[in-house]
C-alpha positions, 0 to 999 in steps of 0.5 A, spaced: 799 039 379 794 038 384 789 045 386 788 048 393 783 052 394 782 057 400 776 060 403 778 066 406 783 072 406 785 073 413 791 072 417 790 064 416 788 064 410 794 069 405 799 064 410 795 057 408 794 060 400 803 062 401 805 055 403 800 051 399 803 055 393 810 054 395 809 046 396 808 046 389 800 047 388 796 051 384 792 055 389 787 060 389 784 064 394 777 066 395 775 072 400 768 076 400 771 083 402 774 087 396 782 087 400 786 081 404 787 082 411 781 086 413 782 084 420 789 084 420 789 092 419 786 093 425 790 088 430 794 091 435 790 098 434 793 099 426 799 096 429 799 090 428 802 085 434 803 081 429 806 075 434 809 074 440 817 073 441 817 066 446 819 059 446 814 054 444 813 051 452 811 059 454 807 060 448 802 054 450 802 057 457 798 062 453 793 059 450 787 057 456 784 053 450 786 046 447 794 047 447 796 042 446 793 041 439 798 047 437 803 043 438 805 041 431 802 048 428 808 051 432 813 047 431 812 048 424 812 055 423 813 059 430 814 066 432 821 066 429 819 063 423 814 069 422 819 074 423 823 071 418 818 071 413 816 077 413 824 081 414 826 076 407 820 081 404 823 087 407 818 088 413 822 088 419 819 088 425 821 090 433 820 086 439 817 091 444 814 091 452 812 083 453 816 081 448 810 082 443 813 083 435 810 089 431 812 091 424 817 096 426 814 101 422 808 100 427 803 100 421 799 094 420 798 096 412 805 094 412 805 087 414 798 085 409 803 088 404 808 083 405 803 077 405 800 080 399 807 081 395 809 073 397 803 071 394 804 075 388 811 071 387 808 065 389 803 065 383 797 064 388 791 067 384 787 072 388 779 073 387 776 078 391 769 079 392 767 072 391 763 068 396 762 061 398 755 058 397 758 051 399 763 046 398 762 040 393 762 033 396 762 027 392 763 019 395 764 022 402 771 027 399 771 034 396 771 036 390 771 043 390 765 049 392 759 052 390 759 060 389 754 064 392 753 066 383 751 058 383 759 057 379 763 051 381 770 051 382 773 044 383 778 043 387 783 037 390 783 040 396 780 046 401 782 049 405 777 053 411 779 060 414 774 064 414 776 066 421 770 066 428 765 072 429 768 078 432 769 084 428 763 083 424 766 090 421 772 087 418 766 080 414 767 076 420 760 072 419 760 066 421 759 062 414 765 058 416 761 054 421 756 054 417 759 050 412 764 046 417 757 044 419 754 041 413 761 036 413 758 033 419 763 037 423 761 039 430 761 047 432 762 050 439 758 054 440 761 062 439 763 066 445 766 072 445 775 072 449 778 078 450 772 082 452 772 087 457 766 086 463 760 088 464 759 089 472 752 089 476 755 095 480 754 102 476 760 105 480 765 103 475 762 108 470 764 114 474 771 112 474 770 112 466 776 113 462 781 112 470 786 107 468 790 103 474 796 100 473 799 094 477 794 092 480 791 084 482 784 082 478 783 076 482 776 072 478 773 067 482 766 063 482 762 065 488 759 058 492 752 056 491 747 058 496 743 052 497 738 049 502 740 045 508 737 038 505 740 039 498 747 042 501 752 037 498 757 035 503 763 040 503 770 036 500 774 033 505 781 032 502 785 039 502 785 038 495 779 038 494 778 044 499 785 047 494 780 046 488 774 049 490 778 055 493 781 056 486 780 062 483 779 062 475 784 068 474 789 071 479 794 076 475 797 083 475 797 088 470 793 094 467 785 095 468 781 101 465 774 103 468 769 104 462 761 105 462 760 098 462 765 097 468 773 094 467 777 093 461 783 094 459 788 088 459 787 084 465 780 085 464 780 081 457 786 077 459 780 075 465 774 073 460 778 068 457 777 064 464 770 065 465 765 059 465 760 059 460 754 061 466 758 067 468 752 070 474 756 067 480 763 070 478 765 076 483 771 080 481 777 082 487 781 087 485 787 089 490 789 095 488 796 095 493 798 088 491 806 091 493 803 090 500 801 085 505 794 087 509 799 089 515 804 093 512 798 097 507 795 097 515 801 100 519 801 105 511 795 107 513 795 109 520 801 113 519 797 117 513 792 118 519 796 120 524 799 126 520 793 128 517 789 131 523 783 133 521 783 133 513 779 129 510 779 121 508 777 122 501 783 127 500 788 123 505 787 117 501 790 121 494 797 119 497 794 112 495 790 112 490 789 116 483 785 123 486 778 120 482 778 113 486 780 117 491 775 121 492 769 115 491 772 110 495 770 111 501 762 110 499 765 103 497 767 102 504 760 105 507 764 112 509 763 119 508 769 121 503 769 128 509 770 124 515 776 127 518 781 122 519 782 124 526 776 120 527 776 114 524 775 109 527 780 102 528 775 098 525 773 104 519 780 103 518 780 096 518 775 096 513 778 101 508 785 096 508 781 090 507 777 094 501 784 097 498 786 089 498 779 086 496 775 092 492 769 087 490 765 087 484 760 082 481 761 081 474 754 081 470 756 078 464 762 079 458 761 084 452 758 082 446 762 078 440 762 084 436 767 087 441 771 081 442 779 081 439 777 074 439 771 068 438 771 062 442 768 056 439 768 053 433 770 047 430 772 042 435 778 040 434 777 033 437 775 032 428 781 035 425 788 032 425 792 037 430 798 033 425 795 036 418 790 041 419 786 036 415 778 034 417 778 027 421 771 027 417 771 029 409 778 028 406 781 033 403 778 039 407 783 042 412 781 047 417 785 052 420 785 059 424 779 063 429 775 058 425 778 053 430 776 052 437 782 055 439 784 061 443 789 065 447 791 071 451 794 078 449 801 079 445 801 077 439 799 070 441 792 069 437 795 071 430 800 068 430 796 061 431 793 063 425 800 064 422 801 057 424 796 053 423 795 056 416 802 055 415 801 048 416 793 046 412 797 049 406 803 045 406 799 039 407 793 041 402 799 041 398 802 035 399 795 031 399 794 033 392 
């Protein structure tokens, strides 16, 4: 019987050590925290979005980051499997709002249970608080790794979960990069996904707390500003006029004003398309997308026209949460007490086009250590998609957050820890 050691308790990890015990390896899994699942505890805000209950094409049309790597991982073990998995344990789940699944206790402690009942069952041994120094090569294949009390443990094959840099609270610290690096592997350089943003502008922190829903975040690289001698040539096909006039995020849902500026999930939904320069990003936010400039324009001189001399600050509360309302004309360069007797055509045109494209300038996305999920990692152009396995050191496999590797909100993110765990383990085991 081969061995199958994993480093990391995680999500990938708990499904690496259960399919590698299944397919008849002796496993062992190795975690530095004093429990399993730290992260998993806190998903979903202690609910769990444990997946998402979506078909593999509309799975991949989540994942803005290398899908396509995903494609055996999923066919594998996808969302159905993952509910089934953990219902055949006593865990059922419930599909909710946007097809995301959650434990129907809405407990994520539920779901670390069942994990840790399967690996119980399954014969898998568990040693937390045990640390990884490094891994042990010999004649360019694993043979096992170093622990950080200078013990070795040997091994046939291992697997590599330790997950990314986000939630250090939960023992996210990078360690995996470090020894996929000394494999020879290459790691892109972390970045922080499904964070909120920072703005330039201060105003957002006097909506703190004002959550919109059904509003358009629209993000987009403005163009650069250069001289006329170095200007470069404007694209003359339409569809290089098409491309260049691409935004990077164009969608509709729920926004939240912090003190910092936007989150809430189009923020973090957004900040998985930005560039890695992010000083020429704007932000248009279109607050009445149900209506076109025209129809939102005749709204407006109707709302004018029965107010008489009541303020524009409060008329603007039949279209706006009291608190914006109230701010919104300073966004527009206007008193928020002009009579609405006196505004202007042009005032009213403006504030129209301000409902419809308020602008915001993004300074740059929060830190790693508020992120849901990190970006970068182990380039997937060096691990088998087929296998999990390392093109470059045999017998070591990869999987999760670890990998470069990430997607949206709804379960989607977790569920590729699920699936590529799943898949390293069963093909650790069949290796050895």
């Amino acid at each position: 019987m081969g061995h199958v050691l994993v480093i990391g308790g995680g999500a990938s990890g708990m499904m690496a050590a259960l399919f590698a015990a299944r397919a008849g390896a002796s496993v062992t899994l190795l975690e530095h925290n004093e429990k399993l699942g730290k992260k998993v505890y806190i998903t979903g805000k202690g609910r769990c979005n444990l997946t998402n209950d979506c078909s593999l094409e509309e799975f991949l049309t989540q994942v803005p980051r290398n899908p396509r790597f995903l494609f055996s991982a999923l066919s594998f073990f996808g969302p159905r499997e993952m509910m089934s998995l953990l219902e055949s344990t006593g865990c059922p789940v419930t599909v909710q709002r946007g097809r995301r699944v959650f434990p129907a206790s809405e407990k994520a402690s539920d779901v670390t249970r069942a994990l840790s009942r399967l690996l119980d069952q399954a014969g898998v041994r568990v040693s937390l608080r045990t640390e990884v120094a490094s891994l042990a090569a010999e004649a360019g294949r694993l043979r096992g790794v170093i622990l950080s009390d200078g013990g070795f443990l040997p091994a046939d094959a291992v697997v590599l979960a330790t997950g990314g840099l986000s939630y250090p609270a939960t023992g996210s610290t990078g360690d995996g990069y470090r020894l996929a690096r000394e494999c020879g592997h290459t790691v892109l350089s972390p970045r922080p996904v499904l964070v909120g943003l920072e703005t330039r502008e201060a105003w957002p922190r006097d909506l703190q707390g004002l959550s919109l829903k059904n509003v358009r975040l629209r993000v987009a690289v403005r163009p650069a500003v250069s001289s006329k001698s170095s200007a470069s040539p404007e694209p003359r096909s339409e569809a290089g006029k098409k491309a260049r006039k691409a935004p990077l995020f164009d969608e509709l849902g729920e926004l939240l004003f912090t003190h910092y500026g936007v989150s809430g999930p189009l923020a973090l939904e957004a900040s998985c398309h930005l560039p890695e320069e992010s000083e020429n990003v704007s932000l248009l936010l279109d607050l009445k997308p149900g209506l076109t400039p025209e129809q939102l324009d005749a709204r407006l001189l109707r709302e004018l026209g029965t107010a008489g001399k009541k303020q524009v600050g409060s008329m603007l509360e039949t279209l706006l949460p009291s608190r914006l309302a109230r701010l919104f004309p300073s966004l527009c360069g206007l008193s928020a007490a002009l009579p609405c007797s006196q505004v202007a055509a042009g005032q009213r045109l403006l504030i129209r086009d301000r409902l419809k494209a308020l602008p915001l300038t993004l300074k740059a996305p929060r830190p790693l250590a508020e992120a849901v999920v990190t970006r970068g990692g182990v380039s997937v152009t060096e691990v088998s998609p087929a296998t999990m396995e390392s093109r470059l050191m045999p017998g070591l496999f990869l999987a999760g957050e670890l990998l470069d590797v990430d997607a949206h909100t709804g379960g989607y993110n977790l569920q590729i820890a699920w699936a590529t765990g799943a898949l390293a383990g069963q093909r650790a085991a069949e290796r050895v």
